[in-house]
C-alpha positions in Angstrom: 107.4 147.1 57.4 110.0 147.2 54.3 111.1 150.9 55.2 113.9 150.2 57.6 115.9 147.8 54.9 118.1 149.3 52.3 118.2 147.5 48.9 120.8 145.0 49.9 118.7 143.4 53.0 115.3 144.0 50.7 117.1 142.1 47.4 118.2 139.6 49.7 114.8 138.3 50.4 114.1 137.3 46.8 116.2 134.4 46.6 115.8 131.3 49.1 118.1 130.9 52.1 118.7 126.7 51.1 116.7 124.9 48.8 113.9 124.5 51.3 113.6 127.9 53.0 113.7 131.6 52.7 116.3 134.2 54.7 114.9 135.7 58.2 115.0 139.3 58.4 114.6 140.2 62.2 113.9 143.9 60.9 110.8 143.2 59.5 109.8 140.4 62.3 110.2 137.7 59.6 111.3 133.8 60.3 112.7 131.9 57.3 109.4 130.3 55.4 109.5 126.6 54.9 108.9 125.4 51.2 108.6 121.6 50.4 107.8 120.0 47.5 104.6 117.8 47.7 101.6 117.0 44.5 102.5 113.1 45.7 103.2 114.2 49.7 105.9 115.8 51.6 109.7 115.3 50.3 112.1 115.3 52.9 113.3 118.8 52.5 117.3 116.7 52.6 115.9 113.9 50.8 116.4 111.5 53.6 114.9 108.3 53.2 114.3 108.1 57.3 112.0 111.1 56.6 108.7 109.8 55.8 105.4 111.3 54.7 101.9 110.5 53.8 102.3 108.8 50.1 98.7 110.5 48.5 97.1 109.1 45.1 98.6 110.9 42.6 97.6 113.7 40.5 96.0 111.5 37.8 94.0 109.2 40.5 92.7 113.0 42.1 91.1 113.7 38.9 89.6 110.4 38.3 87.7 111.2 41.5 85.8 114.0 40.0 85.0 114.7 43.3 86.4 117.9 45.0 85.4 117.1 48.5 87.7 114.5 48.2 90.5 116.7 46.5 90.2 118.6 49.5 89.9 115.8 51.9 93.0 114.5 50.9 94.8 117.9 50.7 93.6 118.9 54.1 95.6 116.0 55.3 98.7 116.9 53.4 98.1 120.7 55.0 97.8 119.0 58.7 100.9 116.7 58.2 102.8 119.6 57.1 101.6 122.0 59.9 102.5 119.5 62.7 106.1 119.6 60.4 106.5 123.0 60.4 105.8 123.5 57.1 104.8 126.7 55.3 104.1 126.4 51.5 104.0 123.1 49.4 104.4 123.3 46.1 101.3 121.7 44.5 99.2 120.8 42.6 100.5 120.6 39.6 98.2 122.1 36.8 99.7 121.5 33.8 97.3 119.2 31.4 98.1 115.9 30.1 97.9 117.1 26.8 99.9 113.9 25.3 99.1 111.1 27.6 103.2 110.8 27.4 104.6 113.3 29.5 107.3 111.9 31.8 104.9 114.0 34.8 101.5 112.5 33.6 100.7 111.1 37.0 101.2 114.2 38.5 98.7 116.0 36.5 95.2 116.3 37.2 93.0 115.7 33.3 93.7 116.3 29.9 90.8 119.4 30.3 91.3 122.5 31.7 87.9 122.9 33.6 88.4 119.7 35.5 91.9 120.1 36.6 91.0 124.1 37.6 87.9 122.7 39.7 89.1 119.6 41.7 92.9 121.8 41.6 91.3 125.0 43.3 89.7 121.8 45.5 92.9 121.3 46.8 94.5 124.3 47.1 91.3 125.1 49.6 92.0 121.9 51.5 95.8 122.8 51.7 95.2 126.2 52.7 92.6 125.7 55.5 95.0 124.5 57.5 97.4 127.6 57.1 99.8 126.3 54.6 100.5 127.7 51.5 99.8 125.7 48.1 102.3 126.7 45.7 100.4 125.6 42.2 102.8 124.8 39.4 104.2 125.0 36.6 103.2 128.2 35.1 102.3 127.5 32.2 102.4 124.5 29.3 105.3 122.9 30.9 103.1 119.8 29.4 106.4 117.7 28.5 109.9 116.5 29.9 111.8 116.4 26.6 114.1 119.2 27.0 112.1 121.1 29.5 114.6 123.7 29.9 115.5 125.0 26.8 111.9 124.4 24.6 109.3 126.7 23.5 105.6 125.4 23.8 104.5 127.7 20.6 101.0 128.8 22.0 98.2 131.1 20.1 96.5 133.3 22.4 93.1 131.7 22.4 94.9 127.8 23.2 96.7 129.9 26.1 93.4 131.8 27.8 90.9 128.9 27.0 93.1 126.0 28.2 96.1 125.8 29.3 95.8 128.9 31.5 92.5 128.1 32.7 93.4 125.7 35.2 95.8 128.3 36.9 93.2 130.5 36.7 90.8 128.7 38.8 93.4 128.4 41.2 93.8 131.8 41.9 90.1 132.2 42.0 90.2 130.0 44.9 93.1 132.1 46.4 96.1 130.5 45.9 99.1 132.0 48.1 101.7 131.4 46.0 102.8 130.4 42.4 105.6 128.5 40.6 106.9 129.3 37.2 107.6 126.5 34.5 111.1 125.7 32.9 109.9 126.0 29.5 109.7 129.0 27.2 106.4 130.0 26.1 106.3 131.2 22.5 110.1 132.1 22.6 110.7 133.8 26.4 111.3 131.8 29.5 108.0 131.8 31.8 110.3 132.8 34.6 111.0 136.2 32.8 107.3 136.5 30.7 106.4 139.8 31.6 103.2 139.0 29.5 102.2 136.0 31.0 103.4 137.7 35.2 101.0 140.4 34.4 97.8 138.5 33.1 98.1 136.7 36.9 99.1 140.0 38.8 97.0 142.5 37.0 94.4 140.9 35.2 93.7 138.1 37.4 94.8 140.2 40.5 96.7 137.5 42.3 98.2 138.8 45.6 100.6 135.8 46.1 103.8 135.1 45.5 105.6 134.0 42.3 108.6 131.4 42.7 110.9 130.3 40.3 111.1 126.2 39.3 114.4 125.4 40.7 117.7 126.4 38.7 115.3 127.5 36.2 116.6 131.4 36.8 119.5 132.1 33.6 119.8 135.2 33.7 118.3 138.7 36.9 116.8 141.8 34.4 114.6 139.6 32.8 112.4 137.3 35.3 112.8 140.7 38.1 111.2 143.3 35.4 108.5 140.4 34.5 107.4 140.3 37.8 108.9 136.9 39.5 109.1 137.5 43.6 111.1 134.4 44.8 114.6 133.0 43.3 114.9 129.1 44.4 116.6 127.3 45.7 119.1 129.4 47.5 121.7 130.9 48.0 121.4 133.5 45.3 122.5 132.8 42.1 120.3 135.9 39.6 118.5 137.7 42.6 119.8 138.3 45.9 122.7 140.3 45.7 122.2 140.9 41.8 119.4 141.9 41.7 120.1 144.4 44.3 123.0 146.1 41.8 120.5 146.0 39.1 117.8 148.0 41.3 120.7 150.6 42.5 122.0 150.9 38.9 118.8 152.1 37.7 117.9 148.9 35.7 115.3 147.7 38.0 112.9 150.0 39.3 112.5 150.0 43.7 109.0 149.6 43.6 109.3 146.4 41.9 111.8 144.9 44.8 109.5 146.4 47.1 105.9 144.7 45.2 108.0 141.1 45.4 109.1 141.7 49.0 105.8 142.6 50.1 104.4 139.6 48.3 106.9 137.3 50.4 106.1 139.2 53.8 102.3 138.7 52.7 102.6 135.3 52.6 104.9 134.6 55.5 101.9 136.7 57.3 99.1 134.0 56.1 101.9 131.3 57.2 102.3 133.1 60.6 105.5 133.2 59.7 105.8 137.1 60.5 105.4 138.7 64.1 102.1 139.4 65.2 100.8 136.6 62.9 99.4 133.1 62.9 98.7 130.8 60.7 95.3 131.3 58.8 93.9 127.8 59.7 90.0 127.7 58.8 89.3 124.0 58.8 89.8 121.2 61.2 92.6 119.4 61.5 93.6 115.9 60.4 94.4 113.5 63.1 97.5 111.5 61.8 95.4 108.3 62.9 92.7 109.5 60.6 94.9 110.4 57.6 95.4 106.5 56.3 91.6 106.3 56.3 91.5 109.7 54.0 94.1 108.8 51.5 92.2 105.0 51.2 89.3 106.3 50.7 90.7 108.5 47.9 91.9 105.9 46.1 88.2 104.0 46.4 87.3 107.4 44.4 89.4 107.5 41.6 89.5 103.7 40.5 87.6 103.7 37.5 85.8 100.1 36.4 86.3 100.7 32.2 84.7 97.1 31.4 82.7 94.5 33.2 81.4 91.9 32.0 79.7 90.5 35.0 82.7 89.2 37.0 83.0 92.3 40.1 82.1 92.5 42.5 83.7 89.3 43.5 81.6 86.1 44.8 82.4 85.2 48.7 84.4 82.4 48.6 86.0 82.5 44.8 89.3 81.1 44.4 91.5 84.2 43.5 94.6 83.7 41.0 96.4 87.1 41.9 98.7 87.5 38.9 101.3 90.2 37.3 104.5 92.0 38.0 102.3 94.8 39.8 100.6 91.9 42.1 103.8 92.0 44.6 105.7 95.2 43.6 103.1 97.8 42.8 104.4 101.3 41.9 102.6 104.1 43.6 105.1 107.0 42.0 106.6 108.3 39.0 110.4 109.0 39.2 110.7 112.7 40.5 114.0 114.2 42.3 111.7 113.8 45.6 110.8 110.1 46.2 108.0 110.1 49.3 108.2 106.9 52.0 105.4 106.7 53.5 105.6 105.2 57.6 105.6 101.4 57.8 105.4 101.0 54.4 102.6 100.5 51.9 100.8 96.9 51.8 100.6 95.0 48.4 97.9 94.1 46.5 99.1 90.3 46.9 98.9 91.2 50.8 95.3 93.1 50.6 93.7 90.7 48.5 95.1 87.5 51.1 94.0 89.2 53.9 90.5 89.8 52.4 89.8 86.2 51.0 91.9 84.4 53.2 93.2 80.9 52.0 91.8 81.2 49.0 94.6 83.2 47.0 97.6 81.8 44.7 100.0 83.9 43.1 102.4 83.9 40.1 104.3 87.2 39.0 103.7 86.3 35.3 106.8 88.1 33.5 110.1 86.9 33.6 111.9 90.1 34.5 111.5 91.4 38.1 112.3 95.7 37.8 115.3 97.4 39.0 115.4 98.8 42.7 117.7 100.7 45.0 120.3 98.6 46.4 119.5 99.1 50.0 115.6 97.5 49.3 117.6 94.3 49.3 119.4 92.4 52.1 122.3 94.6 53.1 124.5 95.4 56.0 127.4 97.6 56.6 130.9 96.1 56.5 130.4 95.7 60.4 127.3 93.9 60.2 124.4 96.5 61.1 121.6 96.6 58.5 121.5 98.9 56.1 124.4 100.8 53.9 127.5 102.4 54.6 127.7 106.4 53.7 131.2 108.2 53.9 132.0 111.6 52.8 135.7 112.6 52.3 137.0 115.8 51.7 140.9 116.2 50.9 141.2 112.7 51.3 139.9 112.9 55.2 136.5 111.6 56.5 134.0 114.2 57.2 130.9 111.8 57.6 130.0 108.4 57.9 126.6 107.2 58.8 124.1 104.2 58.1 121.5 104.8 55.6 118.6 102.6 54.7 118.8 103.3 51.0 121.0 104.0 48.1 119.9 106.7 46.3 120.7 110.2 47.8 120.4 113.9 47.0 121.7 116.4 48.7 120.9 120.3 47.8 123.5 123.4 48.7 124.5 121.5 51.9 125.5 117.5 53.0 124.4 117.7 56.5 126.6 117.3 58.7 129.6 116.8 55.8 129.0 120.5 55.0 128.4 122.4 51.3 128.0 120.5 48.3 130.1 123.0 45.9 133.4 121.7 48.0 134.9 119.1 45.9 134.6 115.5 47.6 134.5 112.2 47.1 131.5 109.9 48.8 131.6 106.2 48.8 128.8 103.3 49.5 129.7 100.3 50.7 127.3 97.2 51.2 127.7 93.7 51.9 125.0 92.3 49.6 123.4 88.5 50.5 121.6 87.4 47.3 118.5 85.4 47.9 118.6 83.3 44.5 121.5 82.3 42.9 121.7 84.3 39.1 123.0 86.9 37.3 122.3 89.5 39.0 122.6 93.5 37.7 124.1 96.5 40.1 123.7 100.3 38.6 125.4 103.5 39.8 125.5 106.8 38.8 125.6 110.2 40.2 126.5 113.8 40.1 130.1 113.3 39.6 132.1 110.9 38.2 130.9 107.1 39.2 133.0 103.4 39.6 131.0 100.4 41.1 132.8 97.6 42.1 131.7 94.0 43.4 134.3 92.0 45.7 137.4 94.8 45.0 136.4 93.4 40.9 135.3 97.3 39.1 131.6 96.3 37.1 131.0 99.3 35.8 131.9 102.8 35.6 130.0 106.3 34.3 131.4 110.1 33.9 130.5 113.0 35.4 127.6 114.1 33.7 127.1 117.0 31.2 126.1 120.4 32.4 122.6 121.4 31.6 119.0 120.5 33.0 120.0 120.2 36.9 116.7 118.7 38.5 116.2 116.7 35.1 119.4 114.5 35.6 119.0 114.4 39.9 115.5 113.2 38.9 116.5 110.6 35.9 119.6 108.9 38.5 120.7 107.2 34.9 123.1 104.3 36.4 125.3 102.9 33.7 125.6 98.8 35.8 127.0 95.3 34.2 125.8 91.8 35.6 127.4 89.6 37.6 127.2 85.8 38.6 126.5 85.0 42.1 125.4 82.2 44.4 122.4 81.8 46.7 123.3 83.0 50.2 126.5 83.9 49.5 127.6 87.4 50.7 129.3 90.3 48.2 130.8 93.5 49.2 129.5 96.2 46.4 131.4 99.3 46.7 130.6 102.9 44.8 132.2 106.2 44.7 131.6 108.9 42.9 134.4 112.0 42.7 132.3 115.4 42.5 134.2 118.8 41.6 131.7 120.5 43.9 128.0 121.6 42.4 125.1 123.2 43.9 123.5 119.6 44.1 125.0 116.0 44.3 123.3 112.7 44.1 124.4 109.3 43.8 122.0 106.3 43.1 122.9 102.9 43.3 120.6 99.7 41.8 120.2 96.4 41.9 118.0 93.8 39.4 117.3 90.4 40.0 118.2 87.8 37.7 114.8 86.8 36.0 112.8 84.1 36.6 112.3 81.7 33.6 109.1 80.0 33.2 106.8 82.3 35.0 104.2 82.9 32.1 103.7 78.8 31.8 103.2 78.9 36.2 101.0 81.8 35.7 98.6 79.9 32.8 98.5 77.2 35.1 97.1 78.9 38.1 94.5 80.9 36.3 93.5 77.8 34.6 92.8 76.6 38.3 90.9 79.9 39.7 87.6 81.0 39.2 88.5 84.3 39.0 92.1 86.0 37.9 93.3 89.4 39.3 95.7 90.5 36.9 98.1 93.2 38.6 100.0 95.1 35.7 101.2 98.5 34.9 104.1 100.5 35.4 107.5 100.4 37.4 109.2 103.5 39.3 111.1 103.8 36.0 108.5 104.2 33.9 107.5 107.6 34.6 110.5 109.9 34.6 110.8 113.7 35.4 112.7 115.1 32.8 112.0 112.2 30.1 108.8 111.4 28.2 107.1 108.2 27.2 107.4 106.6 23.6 104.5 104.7 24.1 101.3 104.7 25.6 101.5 100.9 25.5 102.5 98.4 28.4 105.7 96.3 28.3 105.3 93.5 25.4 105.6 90.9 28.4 102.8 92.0 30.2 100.6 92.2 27.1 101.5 89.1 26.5 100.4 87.5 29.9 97.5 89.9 29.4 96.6 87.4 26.3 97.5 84.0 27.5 95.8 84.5 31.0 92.5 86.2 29.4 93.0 83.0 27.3 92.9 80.5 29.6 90.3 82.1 31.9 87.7 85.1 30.2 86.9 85.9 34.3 90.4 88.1 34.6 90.8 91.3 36.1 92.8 93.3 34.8 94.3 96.6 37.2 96.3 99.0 35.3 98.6 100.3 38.4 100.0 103.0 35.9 100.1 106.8 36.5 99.1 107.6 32.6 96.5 106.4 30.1 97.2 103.2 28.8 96.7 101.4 25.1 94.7 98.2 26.2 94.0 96.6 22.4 93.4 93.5 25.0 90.6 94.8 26.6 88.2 92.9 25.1 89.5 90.3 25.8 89.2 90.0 29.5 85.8 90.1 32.0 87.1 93.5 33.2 89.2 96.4 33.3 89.9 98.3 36.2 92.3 101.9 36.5 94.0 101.5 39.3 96.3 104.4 39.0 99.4 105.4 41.6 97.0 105.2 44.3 99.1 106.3 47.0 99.3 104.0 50.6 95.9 103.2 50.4 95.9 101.7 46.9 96.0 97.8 48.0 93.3 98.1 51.2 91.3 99.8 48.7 92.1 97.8 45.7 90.7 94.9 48.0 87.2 96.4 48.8 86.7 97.9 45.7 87.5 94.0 44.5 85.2 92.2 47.2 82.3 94.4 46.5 82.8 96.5 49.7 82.7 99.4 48.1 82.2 101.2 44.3 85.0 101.6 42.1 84.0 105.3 42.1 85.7 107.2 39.8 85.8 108.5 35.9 88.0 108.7 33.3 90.3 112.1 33.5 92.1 111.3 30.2 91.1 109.7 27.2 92.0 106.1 26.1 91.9 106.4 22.3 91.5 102.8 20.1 95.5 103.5 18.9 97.8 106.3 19.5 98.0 107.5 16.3 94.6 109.1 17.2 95.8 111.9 19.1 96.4 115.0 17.5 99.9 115.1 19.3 101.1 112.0 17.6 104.2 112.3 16.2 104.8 115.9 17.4 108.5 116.7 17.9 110.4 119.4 18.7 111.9 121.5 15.9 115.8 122.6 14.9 115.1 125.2 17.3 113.5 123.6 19.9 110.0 124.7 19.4 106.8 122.7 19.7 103.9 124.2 17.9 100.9 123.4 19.9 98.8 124.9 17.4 99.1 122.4 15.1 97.2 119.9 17.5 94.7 122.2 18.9 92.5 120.8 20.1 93.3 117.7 22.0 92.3 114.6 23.6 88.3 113.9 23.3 87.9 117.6 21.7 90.1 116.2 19.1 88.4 112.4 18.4 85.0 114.2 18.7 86.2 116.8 15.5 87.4 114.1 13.8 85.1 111.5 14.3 86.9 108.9 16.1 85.6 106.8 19.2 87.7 106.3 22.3 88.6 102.8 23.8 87.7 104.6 27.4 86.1 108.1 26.9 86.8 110.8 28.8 84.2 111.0 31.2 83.4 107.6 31.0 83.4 104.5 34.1 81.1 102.3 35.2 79.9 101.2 39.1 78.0 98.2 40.5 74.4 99.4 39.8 72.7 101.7 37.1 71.3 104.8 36.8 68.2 106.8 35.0 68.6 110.7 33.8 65.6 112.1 33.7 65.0 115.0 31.5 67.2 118.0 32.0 66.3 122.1 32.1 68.1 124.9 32.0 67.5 127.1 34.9 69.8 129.8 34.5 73.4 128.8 34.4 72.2 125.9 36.4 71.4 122.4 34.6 68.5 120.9 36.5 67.6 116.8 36.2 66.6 114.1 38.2 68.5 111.1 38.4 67.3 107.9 39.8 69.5 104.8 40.7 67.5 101.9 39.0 70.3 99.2 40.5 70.5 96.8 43.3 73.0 98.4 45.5 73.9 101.9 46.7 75.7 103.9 44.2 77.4 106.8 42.4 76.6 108.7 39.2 78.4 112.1 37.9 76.4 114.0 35.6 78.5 116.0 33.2 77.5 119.0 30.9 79.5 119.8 27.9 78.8 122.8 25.9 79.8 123.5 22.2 79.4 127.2 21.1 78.2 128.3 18.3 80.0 127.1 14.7 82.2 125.0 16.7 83.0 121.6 15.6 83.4 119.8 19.0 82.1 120.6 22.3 84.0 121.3 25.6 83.7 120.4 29.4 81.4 122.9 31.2 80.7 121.5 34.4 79.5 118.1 36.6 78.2 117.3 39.8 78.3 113.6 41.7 75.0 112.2 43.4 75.1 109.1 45.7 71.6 107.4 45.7 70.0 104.3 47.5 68.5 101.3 45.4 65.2 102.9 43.7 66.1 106.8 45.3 65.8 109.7 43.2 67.8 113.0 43.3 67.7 116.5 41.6 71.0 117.3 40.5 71.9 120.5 39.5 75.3 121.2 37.1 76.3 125.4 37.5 77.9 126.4 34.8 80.2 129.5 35.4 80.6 132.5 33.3 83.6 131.6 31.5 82.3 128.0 29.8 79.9 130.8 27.5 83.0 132.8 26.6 85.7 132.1 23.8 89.0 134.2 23.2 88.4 136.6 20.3 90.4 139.7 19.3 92.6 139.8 22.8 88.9 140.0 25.2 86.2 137.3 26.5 83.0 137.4 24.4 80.0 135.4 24.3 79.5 134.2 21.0 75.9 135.0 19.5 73.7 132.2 18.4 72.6 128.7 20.0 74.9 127.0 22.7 74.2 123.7 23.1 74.1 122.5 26.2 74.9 118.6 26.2 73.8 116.2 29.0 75.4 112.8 29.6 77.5 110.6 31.0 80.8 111.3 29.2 82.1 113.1 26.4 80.7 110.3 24.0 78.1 109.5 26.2 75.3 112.4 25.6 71.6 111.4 26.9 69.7 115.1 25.5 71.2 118.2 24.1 69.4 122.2 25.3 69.6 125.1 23.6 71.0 128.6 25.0 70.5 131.2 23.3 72.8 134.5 23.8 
């Protein structure tokens, strides 16, 4: 099929055509492929905020689930809204492991363990792909931090790399994964884009078929990533590959069968895509109505919210008088801060909304903080100069208007191409004008920042002004949209005209965000005593904000805000029957848990979150869902406190090997939340457990008043090994009084350990452990090898 190109036409087919598709070639009957980005939902492929998309619970909430019928449920709707899009490949899930409980990408990720991101990950890369769209798994590999993503090393020894952080990539391709994407980071010294090493345990050992794309701008360099084995350049046009890799190939320096292997690997998966003649799509499951999808992604989140404590206040009494309380109650956050922000139709309902809806009448509410979180300027009442709701957008180019357009946001990203304005290396200047009404009279706080060189200005009066910024991470600063803003005096109902422009020199992308923040509202933690003095029951709403989570920018702290521990306090003070939600995308330090009549995750829970939040709430349903991550008692407990990078960049994971509940369980130390752990609204019975080859076998029995869900989980610690490690779990769903077998497989690779550069069984006892969570263990086995 490849035989009628010459190296020019081949090499151009290893670099993307934009930043969202790949080049035609009508020689070898192929259409462009369609690549978007999508672990939270689709990402308008031109960022356009009048592009929406299903909003689906994030990474973190999937793995609390540990369920992979759901995984798949809720991918299978992603693969059907991207179908009816004409979409190819979507690159998810993320599989890197939230090793720290800090990464800025946290809530993308799926567990801290390697088995239960590679099960419920190969989950959804089987619900993705049965509807004849690629999944695009990512970031290959240990790209487990923000801080300086492009230039560090993750230091790695060869047992940490095979037994965990591989291992979830693994199972992926197991499951048949079209298509990969490489990390930014270095791994032990060599960019993963260029590790021959690492390309040829996923090509040759693993014998993957797909395709291997690069992280975006993550290419420095065309000998290196094209001899390693990397297919796909993006985005496009060509910077490395393309034309340069097709001198390298002519000059000798890149052999022709290795253009040909990664041009073949893009024509094989633009033949699964039916994006090649004589193809169609390889759909093998049925579709998801779009009416049906909303009902999917709420039951998901049902599944992931994990009850940590409960001391006999859900489910909720018919009739209680709610106090809905917290910064989170009114503005929940349902996604970290990537470069792709996902607006889902209509909106997403509140918990404040869900919860009046649900138990009408009987609801007050008090935010509880005194600050009220940033937002983009056009989530507040605007108009254009002219009067028409919304924001004002002009391009200029040599000092003549190229574009001008209303937009119904203020934060804007544009890659290789402004449409309609033209590229975005062609120097320019864009400007944003809004005529803000403020709703409160205050100081209120206006942000902007961008690509190029930034002045805001309210009423013709210059607040604030930011330079161009540095070269270096790309994506990192398009996803940060740091905003350097002043505050400013104004009256209720009084109209402003707020003004930005930012001056580019031209650049493969351009972005420009612009913010607002409300003045604060004194008094609110004295309004918010008072009204959970007055319930019976509090619903405390807390967590994080969009900013919380950043691409490109880790976490200092595990811990929430000091304000909202602080109402945390008071309000478990004045009434011990508070609820507290954690709507974060991370583990959180809760040294107040005690302190309250329950503790529920919430997560980013997608568009569903509130509906569900509410039955999960009124009893309607389980919280159904365990702990993916650990909770330790402090953060100093993790073996990754405190680790930094070095003088060179370098983080030696070595020295914290092993991690999370592997590493409390080695050094004796008990978890606030275990991994594993969660509770329901009834109780369970494990009966006693046999091996039956690599099956666990054991009845469980729900000894509870109301329907119900357990998940057995089977750890296994080899032998002379200090703690033991995940090796599989099963879910059961039982009646009052029913009784279930459950059996647990194990797979080969739980027996095996990485010794001597093979896979061998160690010889002795295994013990088999049977429980509940990793501190949870009901009986231990034996297997002998």
């Amino acid at each position: 099929m490849t035989g009628a190109l010459d190296t020019a036409r081949k090499a151009a087919l290893t670099a993307g055509e934009t930043g969202y598709r790949t080049p035609a070639e009508p020689a070898a009957g192929l259409r462009p492929v369609h690549l978007v980005d999508g672990p939270l939902g689709l990402v308008s492929p031109t960022f356009d905020e009048r592009e929406t998309s299903l909003l689906l619970p994030s990474g973190i909430a999937l793995g609390a689930t540990w369920d992979p019928d759901v995984v798949r449920s809720v991918a299978a709707a992603e693969g059907s809204e991207a179908r009816r899009r004409g979409f190819d490949a979507v690159y998810a899930p993320n599989l890197n492991l939230a090793r720290t409980g800090l990464s800025g990408r946290t809530f993308e990720m799926l567990s801290e363990d390697p088995l239960l991101a590679g099960v419920l990950g190969a989950a959804f890369v089987e619900g993705l792909q049965g509807q004849g769209v690629a999944a695009v798994p990512k970031h290959l590999v240990c790209n487990d931090t923000e801080t300086e993503r492009q230039r560090m090393s993750a230091d790695v020894d060869d047992t940490a790399l095979r037994e965990v952080y591989l291992r979830p990539f693994e199972h992926a391709v197991r499951a048949g994964a079209w298509a990969l994407m490489t990390a930014y980071n270095r791994l032990n010294g060599t960019p993963c884009a260029a590790h021959a090493e690492l390309l040829a345990i996923v090509k040759e050992e693993w014998g993957f078929d797909g395709l291997v794309v690069s992280d975006y701008f993550a290419l420095h360099e065309t000998l290196g990533p094209a001899l390693a084995g990397l297919d796909l350049e993006m985005p496009g046009p060509a910077i490395h590959f393309g034309a340069r890799l097709a001198e390298a190939v002519e000059r000798g320096e890149v052999p022709r069968e290795r253009l040909d292997d990664a041009v073949t690997r893009l024509l094989r998966l633009a033949a699964r895509v039916g994006a090649l003649d004589g193809s169609s799509r390889q759909v093998t499951a049925p579709v998801v109505p779009p009416e049906h999808a909303h009902q999917v992604l709420t039951d998901a989140a049902v599944a992931s919210f994990v009850l940590c404590r409960n001391d006999d206040v859900l489910p909720l009494e018919p009739g209680v008088r709610l106090a809905v309380i917290g910064p989170n109650a009114d503005r929940p956050c349902y996604q970290g801060a990537t470069f792709g922000r996902i607006r889902p139709a209509g909106g997403a309902t509140t918990p404040l909304d869900a919860l009046r809806k649900r138990f009408p009448g009987a609801v007050a509410h008090e935010r509880g903080v005194d600050s009220v979180p940033a937002a983009t300027l056009g989530a507040f009442d605007v108009s254009t100069p002219d009067g028409r709701p919304g924001v004002l957008l002009e391009h200029f180019r040599g000092g003549e208007s190229v574009l001008s357009e209303v937009r119904g946001d203020s934060a804007f990203i544009w890659f290789g191409e402004v449409p309609g304005a033209g590229p975005t290396t062609e120097p320019g200047v864009l400007r944003l004008t809004a005529v803000f009404t403020p709703e409160v009279a205050g100081r209120w706080t206006f942000g902007a920042g961008g690509s190029g060189a930034t002045v805001l200005s309210v009423d013709g009066v210059v607040l604030a002004s930011r330079p161009a910024p540095a070269p270096g991470d790309v994506m990192g600063q398009v996803a940060r949209a740091e905003t350097t803003g002043a505050g400013i005096e104004l009256r209720a109902g009084e109209p402003v005209t707020v003004v930005a422009e930012m001056t580019s020199a031209g650049s493969r992308v351009q972005a420009l965000t612009v913010s607002c923040t409300p003045p604060p509202e004194p008094g609110a933690l004295a309004r918010a005593r008072r009204v959970a003095a007055e319930a019976d029951v509090v619903v405390l709403v807390v967590g994080d904000e969009l900013e919380t989570s950043r691409e490109s920018r880790d976490l200092a702290t595990s811990a929430l805000p000091e304000a909202q521990q602080e109402l945390i306090r008071e309000v478990g003070r004045v009434n011990p029957r508070t609820v507290v939600v954690l709507n974060a995308g991370r583990p959180v330090d809760a040294p107040w848990a005690g302190d309250v009549g329950a503790v529920l995750q919430g997560w980013f829970g997608g568009q569903g979150f509130a509906d569900a939040l509410a039955r999960v709430l009124a009893g309607d349903d389980e919280p159904g869902g365990r702990m993916p991550v650990t909770v330790p008692l402090r953060d100093e407990d993790r073996s990754t406190h405190g680790e930094k990078l070095d003088a060179d960049l370098r983080r030696d994971y070595r020295a914290a090997e092993p991690t999370g509940y592997r590493h409390l369980a080695r050094t004796g130390r008990r978890a606030r939340f275990a991994f594993g752990s969660g509770l329901g609204y009834t109780t369970f019975c494990l009966g006693p457990a046999r091996l039956d080859g690599d099956l666990v076998r054991l009845d469980v029995t729900n000894t509870g008043p109301r329907r119900g869900r357990e998940v057995v989980q089977v750890y296994v610690r080899a032998p002379g090994e200090a703690d033991a490690r995940l090796a599989g779990f099963a879910g059961v769903r039982l009646e009052p009084g029913e009784t279930a077998e459950v059996a647990v497989a194990l797979e080969e690779r739980v027996w095996q350990r990485w010794r001597d550069g093979r896979w061998v069984v160690p010889p002795g006892g295994h013990e088999v452990l049977v429980g509940r969570s990793a501190e949870e263990i009901t009986q231990a086995l034996t297997r002998k090898w």
